[in-house]
N, C-alpha and C positions, 0 to 999 in steps of 0.2 A: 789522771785517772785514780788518783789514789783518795779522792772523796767519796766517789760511786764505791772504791773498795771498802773505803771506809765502814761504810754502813751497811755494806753487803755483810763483812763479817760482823756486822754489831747487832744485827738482827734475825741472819738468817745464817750465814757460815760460820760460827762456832756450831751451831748448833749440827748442822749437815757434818764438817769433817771431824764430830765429834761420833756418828752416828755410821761412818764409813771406814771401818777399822779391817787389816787384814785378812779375808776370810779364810784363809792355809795357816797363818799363825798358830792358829786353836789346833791344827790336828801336828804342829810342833813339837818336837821332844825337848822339854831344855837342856841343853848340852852345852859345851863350850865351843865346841864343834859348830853347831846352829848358829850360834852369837856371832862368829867370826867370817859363814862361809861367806863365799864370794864367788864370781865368775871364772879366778883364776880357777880354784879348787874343784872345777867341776873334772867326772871320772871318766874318760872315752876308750876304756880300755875293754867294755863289754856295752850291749844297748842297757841292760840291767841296772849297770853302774853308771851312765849316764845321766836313766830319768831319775835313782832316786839322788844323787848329785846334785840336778837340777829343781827338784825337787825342795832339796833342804834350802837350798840359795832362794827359794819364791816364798818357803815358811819364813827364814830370817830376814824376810823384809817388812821393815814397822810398817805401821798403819797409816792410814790420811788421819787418824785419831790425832798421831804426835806429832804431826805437822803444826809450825808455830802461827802465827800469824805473819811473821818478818819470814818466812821460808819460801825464798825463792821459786819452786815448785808449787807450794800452793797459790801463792801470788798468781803464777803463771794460769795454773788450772783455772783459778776463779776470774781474771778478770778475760779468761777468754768465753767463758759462759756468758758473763755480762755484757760484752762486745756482740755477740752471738743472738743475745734475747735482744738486745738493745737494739740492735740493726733491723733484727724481725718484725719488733714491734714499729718501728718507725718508718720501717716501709710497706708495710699492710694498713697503718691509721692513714698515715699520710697521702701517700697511692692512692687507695682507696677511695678516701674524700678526694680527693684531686679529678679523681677518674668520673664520678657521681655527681660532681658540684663544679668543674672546671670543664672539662675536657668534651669538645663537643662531637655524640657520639655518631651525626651524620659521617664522620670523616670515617667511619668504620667502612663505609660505601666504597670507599677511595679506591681505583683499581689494584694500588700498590698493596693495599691494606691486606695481609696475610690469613687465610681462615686458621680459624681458633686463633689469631696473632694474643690477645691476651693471655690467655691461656698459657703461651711457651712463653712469653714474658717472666711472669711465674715462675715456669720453672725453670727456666735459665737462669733466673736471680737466685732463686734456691739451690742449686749444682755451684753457684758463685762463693754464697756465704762463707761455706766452713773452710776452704782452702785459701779464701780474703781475709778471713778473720785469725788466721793462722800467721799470715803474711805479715801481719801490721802488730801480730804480739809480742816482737821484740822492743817495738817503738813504747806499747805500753809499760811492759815490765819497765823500759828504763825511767818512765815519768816517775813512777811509783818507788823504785831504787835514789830517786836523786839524783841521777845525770843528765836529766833537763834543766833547764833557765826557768820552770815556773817557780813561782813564789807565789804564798799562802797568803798574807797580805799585803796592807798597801805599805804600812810602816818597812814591811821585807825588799819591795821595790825598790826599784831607782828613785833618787830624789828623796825615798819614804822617808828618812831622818831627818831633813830638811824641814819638811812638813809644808802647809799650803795648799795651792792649787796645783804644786807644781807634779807632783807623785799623780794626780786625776788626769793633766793634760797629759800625764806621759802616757797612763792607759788610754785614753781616746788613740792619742800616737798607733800604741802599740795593734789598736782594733787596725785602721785603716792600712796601717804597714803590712800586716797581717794578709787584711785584701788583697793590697796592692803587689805584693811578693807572690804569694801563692795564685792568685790572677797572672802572672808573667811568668812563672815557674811553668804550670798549669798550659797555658799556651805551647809551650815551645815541645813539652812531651807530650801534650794530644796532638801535634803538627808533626812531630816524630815519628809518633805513631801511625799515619798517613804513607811514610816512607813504605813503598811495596813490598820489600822484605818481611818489615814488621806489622805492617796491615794485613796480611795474607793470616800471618800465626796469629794474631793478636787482637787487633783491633776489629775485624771484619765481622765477628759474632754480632759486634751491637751494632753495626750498620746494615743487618739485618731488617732492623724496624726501621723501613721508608718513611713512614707515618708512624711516629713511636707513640706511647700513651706513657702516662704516666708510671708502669709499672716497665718501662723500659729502662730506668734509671739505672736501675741494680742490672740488667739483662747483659750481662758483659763477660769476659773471659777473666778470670781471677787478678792473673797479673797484669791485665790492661787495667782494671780497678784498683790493684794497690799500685800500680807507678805514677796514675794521675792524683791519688792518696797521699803519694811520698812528702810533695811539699808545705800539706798539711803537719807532717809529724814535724818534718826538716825544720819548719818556724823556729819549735817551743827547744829547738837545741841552739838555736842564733842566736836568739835575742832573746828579752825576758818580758814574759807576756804572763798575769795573773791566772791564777789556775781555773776561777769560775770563767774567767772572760775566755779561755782558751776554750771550754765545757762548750760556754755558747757556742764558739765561732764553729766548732768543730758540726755541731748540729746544728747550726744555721747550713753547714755544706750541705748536709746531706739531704735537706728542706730545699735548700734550691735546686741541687742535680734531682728534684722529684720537679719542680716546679717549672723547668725548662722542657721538660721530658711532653707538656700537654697538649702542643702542635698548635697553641692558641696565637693564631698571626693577626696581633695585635699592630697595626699600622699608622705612622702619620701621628706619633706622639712626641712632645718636646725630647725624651728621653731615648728615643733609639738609635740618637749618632753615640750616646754615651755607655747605656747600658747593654748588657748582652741577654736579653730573656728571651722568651719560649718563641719568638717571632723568629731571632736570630737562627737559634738550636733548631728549629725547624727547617731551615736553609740549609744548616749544614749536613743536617741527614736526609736531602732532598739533592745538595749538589755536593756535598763530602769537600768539597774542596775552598769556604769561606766558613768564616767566623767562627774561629778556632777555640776564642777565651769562656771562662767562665763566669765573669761577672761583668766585665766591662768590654769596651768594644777599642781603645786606643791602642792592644798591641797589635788588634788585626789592621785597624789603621796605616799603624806604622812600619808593618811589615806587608804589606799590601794583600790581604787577607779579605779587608771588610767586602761585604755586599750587604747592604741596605733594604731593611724588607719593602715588598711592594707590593699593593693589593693584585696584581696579578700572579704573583709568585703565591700567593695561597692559593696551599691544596684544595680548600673547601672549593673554591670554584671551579676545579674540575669534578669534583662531587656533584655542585649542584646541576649543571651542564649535566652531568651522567642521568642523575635526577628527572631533569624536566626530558633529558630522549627515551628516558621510558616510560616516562607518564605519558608522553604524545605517541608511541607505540601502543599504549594500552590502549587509546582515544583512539587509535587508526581500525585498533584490531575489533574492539566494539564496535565501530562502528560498521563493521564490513561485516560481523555479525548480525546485526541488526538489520541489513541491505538484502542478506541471503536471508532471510527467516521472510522477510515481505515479497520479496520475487518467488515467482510459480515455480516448481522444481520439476522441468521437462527433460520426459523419459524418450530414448530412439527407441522407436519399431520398426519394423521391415515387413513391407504391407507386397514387396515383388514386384513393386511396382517404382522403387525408389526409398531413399529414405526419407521419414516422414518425421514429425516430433507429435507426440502426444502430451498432451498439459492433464497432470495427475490431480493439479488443483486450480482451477482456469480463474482468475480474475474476474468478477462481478462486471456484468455488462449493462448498458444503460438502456432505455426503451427502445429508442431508435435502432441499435445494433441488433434488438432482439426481434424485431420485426424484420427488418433483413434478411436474418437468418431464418428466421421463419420462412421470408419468400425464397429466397435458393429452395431450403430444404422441400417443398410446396415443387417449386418448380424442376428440382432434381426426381421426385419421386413420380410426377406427369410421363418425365422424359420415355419414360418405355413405353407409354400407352402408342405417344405421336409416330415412336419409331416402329412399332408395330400398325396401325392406321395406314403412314406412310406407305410401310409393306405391303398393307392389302388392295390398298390404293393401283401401284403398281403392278401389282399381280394382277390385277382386273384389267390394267389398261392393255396391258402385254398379251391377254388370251386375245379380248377384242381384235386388238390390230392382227393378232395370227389368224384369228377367224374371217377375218376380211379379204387378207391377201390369199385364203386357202380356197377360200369358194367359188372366183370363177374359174382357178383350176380343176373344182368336181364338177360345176357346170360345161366346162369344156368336153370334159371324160362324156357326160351324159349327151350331147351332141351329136359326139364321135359315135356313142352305139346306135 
């Protein structure tokens, strides 16, 4: 880290902690008194003589002005700014695109999928930053001190006096070792981290995201992100690995834990008994319990971890299944729409005679139906005339017959007198 320092103070930090100088200094008396205090010398014998005590000890403290470049404390301050912005910056470009250009957003559908889930991505990673970037600034100050194995160049390296090809193979070496270390380191503390004890405080934040997106990366509890970090720093103290190839490796990590994070279940390629991407990482925040590594797949292998992706283990297919039962629910519910708007909409009345239905809006009838009904209606409305005829009919027939049976009873009478 002491390149990124490098230039940070060649361009921008002289000039910043030249421009950030004590601001109590100035209302300082100079004294000898002032020049010397300290925290012993402070006065608890009244509140009075306390604050101004405390007081002179915060005047006689120099500035970030006269802080050197080689001062510890400044080191410290500046390269956690730059750890800070660097992180920022590399997880909003990169995320971002990832999320826009990679990540496909049906899986947002997914039932697991968390409302607003983006969003607290966000800001979990942001609550993350500054107490990770805290965590890991001892590992930088000491790159920058020189109690790391990097070396500046090649002539500095192993073999470098020799000269040849032999100092170039060694860095190749040094990349893959690199991997392959921090891939097995890596493994055994995210498998750790699974143990329930420490899953519970630690790990469980980020297996929040079921279906994680790319800005799940960072979305983690600080110290689950710096102890899977550790064996990153732990490398460049082993062995001796070049200071730019260290730069790369380091942001090649953080490129890939974005690039695993996309859910993209990628299946059925020559590369996935060997490699560990976004198909694996997807498994394992789907069953938590396979495909532990970060770049390769032989210590889940051999510690019997791996599970193999399979086009039925993608999520999307339960998306799309989710997908086509609601489009066929839409098609159900139009169409029973569509059923009730064409059938007549019959109203009950109560006519005291039974219940009846009355059609508010009767169905177009064809000629023949309409002649029909014509003859009922024809023939319903006759019906009082016949039943009255009928009646008069009978009332005629009924006097007759009484008048017949009554007469020769008055004939008898007229006999008699």
């Amino acid at each position: 880290m002491d390149i990124p320092l490098h230039y940070f103070d060649e361009y921008i930090g002289d000039r910043l902690y030249a421009a950030l100088d004590n601001p109590f200094a100035k209302h300082a008396a100079v004294t000898a008194q002032n020049a010397t205090a300290s925290f012993a010398s402070l006065d608890w014998s009244s509140t009075t003589a306390a604050f101004e005590s405390a007081k002179a000890v915060v005047e006689s403290w120099p500035g970030l002005s006269s802080l050197r470049r080689d001062s510890v404390l400044r080191q410290a301050l500046s390269l956690y700014c730059l750890t800070y912005v660097g992180i920022f910056v590399l997880y909003f470009s990169v995320a971002t695109f990832s999320y826009y250009a990679i990540f496909d957003h049906r899986m947002e559908a997914h039932p697991r999928f968390l409302k607003n889930q983006v969003r607290k991505e966000i800001a979990y990673s942001l609550e993350a930053f500054p107490m990770l970037d805290l965590l890991t600034l001892p590992w930088f100050v000491g790159d920058v001190r020189g109690w790391s194995m990097l070396y500046d160049t090649v002539e500095e390296g192993p073999f470098g006096k020799q000269g040849g090809a032999l100092p170039w193979l060694y860095m190749a070496f040094s990349a893959a070792f690199f991997l392959w270390f921090t891939d097995f380191c890596i493994y055994w503390v995210h498998r750790w981290l699974h143990i329930p004890f420490l899953y519970k405080r630690l790990h469980k934040p980020h297996h929040k995201w079921i279906i994680p997106t790319p800005f799940a990366s960072h979305a983690f509890h600080p110290v689950d992100g710096y102890l899977q970090s550790v064996p990153y720093h732990m490398a460049c103290y082993m062995f001796p690995i070049h200071k730019y190839m260290f730069i790369g490796l380091f942001s090649f990590v953080n490129l890939w834990s974005i690039f695993i994070h996309d859910s993209d279940m990628l299946c059925d390629h020559p590369l996935e008994h060997y490699i560990n991407g976004p198909a694996h990482h997807t498994l394992h925040h789907l069953y938590f319990t396979c495909n532990y590594g970060q770049y390769f797949t032989w210590a889940d292998k051999a510690f019997s971890s791996f599970r193999v992706p399979a086009k039925g283990d993608d999520p999307l297919v339960a998306v799309l299944a989710g997908l086509e039962k609601k489009r066929q629910a839409e098609e159900d519910a139009e169409a029973e729409r569509l059923r009730a708007l064409k059938a007549p909409e019959m109203k009950r009345i109560d006519s005291g005679l039974g219940s009846e239905v009355d059609p508010e809006s009767p169905a177009p009838s064809s000629p023949a139906s309409s002649d029909r009904e014509s003859s009922v209606e024809r023939s319903e409305m006759a019906r009082p005339k016949r039943i009255a005829k009928q009646r008069t009919s009978t009332a005629s027939a009924t006097s007759g017959t009484d008048e017949t049976l009554s007469r020769p009873r008055r004939e008898g009478l007229r006999s008699r007198k």
